[in-house]
ZADO-1210 file (C-alpha; in nm, 4 decimals, padded with zeros to 6 digits):
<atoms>
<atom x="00.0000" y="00.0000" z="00.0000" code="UNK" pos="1"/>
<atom x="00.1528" y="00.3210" z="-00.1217" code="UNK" pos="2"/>
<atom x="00.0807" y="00.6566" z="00.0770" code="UNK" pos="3"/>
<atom x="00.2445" y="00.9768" z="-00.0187" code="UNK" pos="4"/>
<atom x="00.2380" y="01.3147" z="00.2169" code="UNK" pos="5"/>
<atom x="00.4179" y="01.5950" z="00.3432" code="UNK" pos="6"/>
<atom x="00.4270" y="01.8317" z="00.6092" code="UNK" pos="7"/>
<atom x="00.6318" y="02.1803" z="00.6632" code="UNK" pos="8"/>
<atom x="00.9050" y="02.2634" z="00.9449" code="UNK" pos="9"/>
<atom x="00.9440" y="02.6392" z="01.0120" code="UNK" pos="10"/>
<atom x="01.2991" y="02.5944" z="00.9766" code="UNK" pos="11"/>
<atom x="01.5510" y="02.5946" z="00.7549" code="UNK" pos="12"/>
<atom x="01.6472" y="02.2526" z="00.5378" code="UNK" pos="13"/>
<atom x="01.9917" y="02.2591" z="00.6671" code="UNK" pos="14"/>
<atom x="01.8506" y="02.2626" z="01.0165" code="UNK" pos="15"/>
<atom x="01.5751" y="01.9762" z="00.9490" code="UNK" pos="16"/>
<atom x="01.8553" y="01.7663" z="00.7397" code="UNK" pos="17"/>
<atom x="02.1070" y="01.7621" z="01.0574" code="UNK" pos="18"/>
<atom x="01.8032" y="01.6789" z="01.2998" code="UNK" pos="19"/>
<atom x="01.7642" y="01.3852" z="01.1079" code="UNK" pos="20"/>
<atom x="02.0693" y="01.2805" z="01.0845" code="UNK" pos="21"/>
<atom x="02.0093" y="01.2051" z="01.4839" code="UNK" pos="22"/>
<atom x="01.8455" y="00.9076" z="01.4961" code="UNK" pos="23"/>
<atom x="01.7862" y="00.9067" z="01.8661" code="UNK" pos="24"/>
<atom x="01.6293" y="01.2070" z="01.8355" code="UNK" pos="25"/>
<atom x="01.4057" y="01.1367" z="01.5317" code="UNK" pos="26"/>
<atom x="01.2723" y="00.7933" z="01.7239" code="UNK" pos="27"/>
<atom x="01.1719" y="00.9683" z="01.9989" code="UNK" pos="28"/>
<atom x="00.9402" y="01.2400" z="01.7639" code="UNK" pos="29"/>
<atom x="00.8045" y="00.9372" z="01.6356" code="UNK" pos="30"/>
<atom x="00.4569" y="00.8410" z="01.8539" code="UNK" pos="31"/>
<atom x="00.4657" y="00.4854" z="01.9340" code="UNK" pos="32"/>
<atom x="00.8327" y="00.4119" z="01.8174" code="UNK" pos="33"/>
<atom x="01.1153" y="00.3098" z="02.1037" code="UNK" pos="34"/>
<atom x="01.4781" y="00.2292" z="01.9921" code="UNK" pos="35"/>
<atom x="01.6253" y="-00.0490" z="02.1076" code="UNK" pos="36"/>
<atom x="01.9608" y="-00.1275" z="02.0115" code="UNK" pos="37"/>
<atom x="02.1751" y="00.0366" z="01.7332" code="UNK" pos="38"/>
<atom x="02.3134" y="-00.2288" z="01.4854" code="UNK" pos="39"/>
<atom x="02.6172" y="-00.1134" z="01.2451" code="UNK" pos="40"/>
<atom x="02.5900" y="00.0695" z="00.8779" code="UNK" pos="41"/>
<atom x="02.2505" y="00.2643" z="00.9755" code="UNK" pos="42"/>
<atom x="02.0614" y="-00.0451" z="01.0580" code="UNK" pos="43"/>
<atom x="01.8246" y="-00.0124" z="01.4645" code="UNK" pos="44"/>
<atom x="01.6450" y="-00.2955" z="01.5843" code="UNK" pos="45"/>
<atom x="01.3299" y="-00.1033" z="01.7878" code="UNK" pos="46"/>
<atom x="00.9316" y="-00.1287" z="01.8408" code="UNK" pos="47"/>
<atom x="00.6414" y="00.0364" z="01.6443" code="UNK" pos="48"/>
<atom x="00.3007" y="00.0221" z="01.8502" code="UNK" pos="49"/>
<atom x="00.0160" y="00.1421" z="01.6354" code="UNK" pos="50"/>
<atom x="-00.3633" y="00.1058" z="01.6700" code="UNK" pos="51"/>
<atom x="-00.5205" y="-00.0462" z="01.3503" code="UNK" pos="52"/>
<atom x="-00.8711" y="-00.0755" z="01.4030" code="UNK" pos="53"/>
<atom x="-00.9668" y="-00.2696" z="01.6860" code="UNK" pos="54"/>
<atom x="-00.6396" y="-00.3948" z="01.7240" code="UNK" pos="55"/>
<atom x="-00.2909" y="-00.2759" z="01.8489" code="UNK" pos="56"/>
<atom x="00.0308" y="-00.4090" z="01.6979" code="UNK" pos="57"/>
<atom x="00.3431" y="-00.4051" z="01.8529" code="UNK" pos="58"/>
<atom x="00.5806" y="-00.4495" z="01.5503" code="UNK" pos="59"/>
<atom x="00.9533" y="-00.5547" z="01.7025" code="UNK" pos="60"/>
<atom x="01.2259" y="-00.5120" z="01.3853" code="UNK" pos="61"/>
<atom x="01.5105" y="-00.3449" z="01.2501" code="UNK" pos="62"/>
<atom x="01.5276" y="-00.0633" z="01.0091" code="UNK" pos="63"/>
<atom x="01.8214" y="00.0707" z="00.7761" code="UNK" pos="64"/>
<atom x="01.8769" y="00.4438" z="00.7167" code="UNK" pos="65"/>
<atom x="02.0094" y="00.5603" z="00.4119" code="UNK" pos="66"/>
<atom x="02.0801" y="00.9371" z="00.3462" code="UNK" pos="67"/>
<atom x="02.0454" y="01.0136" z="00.0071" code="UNK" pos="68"/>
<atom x="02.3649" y="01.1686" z="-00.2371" code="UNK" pos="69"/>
<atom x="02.2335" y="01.4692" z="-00.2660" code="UNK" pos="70"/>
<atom x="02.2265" y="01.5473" z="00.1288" code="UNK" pos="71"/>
<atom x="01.8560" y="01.6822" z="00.1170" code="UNK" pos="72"/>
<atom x="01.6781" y="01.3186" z="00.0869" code="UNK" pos="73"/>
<atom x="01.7047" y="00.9392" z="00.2119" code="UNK" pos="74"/>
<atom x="01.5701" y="00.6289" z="00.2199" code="UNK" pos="75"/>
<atom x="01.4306" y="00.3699" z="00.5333" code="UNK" pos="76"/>
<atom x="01.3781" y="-00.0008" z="00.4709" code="UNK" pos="77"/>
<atom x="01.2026" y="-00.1608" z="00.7823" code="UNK" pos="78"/>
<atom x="01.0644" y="-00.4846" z="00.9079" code="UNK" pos="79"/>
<atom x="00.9460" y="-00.5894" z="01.2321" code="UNK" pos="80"/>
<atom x="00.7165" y="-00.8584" z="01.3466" code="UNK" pos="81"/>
<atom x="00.4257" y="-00.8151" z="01.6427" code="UNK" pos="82"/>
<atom x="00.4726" y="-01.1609" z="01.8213" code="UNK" pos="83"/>
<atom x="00.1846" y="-01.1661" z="02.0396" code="UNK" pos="84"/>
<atom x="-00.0413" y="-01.0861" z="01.7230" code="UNK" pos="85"/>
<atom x="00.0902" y="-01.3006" z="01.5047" code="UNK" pos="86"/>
<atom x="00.1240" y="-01.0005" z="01.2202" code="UNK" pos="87"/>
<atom x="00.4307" y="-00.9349" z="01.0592" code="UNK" pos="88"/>
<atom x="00.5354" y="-00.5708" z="00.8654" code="UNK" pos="89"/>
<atom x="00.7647" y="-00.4282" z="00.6227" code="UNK" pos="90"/>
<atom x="00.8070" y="-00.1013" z="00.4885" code="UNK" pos="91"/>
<atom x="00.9997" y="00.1444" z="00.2684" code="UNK" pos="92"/>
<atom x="00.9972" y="00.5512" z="00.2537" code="UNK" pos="93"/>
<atom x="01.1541" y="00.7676" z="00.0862" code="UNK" pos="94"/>
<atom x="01.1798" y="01.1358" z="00.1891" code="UNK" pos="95"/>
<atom x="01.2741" y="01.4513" z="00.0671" code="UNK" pos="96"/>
<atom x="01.3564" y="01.8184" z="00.1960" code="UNK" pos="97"/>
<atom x="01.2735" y="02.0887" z="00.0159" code="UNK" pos="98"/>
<atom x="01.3666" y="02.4696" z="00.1407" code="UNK" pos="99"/>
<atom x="01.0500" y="02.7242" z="00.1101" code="UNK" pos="100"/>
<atom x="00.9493" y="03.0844" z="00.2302" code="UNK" pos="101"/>
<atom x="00.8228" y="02.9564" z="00.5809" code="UNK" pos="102"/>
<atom x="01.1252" y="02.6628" z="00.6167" code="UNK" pos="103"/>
<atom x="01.1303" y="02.3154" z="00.4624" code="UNK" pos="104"/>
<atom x="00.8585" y="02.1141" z="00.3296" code="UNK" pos="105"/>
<atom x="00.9204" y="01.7465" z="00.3776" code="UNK" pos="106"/>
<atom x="00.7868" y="01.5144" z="00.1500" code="UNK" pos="107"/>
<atom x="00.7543" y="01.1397" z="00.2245" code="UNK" pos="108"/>
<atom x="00.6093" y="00.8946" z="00.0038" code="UNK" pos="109"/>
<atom x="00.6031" y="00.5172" z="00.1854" code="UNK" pos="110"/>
<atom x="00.5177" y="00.1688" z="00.0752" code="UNK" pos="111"/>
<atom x="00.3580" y="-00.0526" z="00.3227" code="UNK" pos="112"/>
<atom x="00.3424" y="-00.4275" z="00.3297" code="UNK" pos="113"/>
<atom x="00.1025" y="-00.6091" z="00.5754" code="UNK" pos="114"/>
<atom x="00.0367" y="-00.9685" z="00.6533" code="UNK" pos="115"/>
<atom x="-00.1164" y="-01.1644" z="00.9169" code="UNK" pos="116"/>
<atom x="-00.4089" y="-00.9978" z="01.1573" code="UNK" pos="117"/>
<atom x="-00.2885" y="-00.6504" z="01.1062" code="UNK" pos="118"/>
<atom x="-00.3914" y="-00.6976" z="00.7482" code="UNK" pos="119"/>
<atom x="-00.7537" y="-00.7701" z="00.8488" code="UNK" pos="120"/>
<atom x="-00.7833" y="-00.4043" z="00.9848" code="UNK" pos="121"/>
<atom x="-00.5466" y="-00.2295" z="00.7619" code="UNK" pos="122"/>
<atom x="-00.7861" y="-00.0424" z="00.5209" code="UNK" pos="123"/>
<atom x="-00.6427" y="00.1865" z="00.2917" code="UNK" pos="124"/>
<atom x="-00.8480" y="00.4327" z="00.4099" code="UNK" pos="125"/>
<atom x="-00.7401" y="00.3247" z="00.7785" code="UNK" pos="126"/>
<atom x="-00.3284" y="00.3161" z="00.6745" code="UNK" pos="127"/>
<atom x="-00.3552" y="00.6898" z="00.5339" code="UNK" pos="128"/>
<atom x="-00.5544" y="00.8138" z="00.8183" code="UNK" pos="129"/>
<atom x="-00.2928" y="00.6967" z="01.0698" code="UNK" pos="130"/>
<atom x="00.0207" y="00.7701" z="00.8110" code="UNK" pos="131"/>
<atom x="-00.1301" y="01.1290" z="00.8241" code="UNK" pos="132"/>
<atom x="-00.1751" y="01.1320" z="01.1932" code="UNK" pos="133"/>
<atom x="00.1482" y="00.9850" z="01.2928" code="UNK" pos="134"/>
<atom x="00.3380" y="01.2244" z="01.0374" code="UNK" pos="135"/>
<atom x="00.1259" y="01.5304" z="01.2387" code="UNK" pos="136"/>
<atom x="00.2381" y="01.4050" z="01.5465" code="UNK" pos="137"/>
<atom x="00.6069" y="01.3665" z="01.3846" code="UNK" pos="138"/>
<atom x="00.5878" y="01.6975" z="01.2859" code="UNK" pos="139"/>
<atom x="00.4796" y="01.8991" z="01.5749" code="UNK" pos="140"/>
<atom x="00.7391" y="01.6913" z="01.7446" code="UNK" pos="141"/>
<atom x="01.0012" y="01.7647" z="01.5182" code="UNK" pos="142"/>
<atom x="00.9345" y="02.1428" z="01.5094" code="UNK" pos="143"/>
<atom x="00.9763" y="02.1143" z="01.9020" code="UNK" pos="144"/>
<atom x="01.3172" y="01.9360" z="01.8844" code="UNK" pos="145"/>
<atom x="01.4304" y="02.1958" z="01.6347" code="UNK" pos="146"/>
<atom x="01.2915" y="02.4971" z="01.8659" code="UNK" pos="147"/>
<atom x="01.4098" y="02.3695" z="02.2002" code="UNK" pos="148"/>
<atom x="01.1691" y="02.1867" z="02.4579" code="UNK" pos="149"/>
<atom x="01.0578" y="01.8356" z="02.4679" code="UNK" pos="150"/>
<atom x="00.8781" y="01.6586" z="02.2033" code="UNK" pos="151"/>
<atom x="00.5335" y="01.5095" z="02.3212" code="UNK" pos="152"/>
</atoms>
């Protein structure tokens, strides 16, 4: 399932590029995301808890980070299985920074793949809902990293 958004950061790119470059830091804007250990050549092993539906998934997996050539982009490959649900994930997104008036739009465009009981509940309508909702919450969270204080 492909979803494709974006969101602005009133900061500039330069600013938002370096802040993700600290994947710590990026984790914890991310609601529902923990890092666990960190791996070797931009792969994390962590947890993703989302609510699809009437269920909640607690997807335990790894994830590579690849910043792109040009400095202003990258890629994430990710996989994680929720054990106790029997439903297993994968996805890839791509992302891109973009410098405007008001700071840097950031596009994202992601490809989900999911099997098991998650995939019972995860409507397409239901995955882009709670890609745009978790990419709000990113967001705000972001823009509070970037401007000082703690993210929520």
């Amino acid at each position: 399932m492909k979803v494709s958004e974006h969101f602005e950061v009133a900061r500039p790119a330069d600013q938002v590029w370096a802040l993700l470059q600290d994947i710590p830091t990026v984790v914890g804007c991310l609601p529902g995301a923990t890092l666990g250990e960190t791996l070797g050549d931009g792969r994390y092993g962590g947890d993703l808890t989302v609510k699809l539906g009437a269920i909640q998934s607690r997807f335990s997996g790894d994830a590579t980070v690849t910043p792109g050539a040009d400095q202003r982009s990258g890629h994430i490959a990710g996989q994680g299985v929720d054990k106790k649900g029997g439903s297993r994930g994968r996805m890839a997104v791509d992302y891109r920074l973009a410098e405007t008036a008001r700071g840097t739009r950031v596009e994202v465009d992601a490809d989900f793949t999911l099997a098991g009981r998650a995939a019972q509940f995860g409507r397409v309508g239901l995955i882009q809902e709670l890609t745009r909702r978790l990419l709000a919450e990113f967001a705000a969270n972001l823009e509070t990293a970037l401007g000082g204080g703690a993210p929520d």
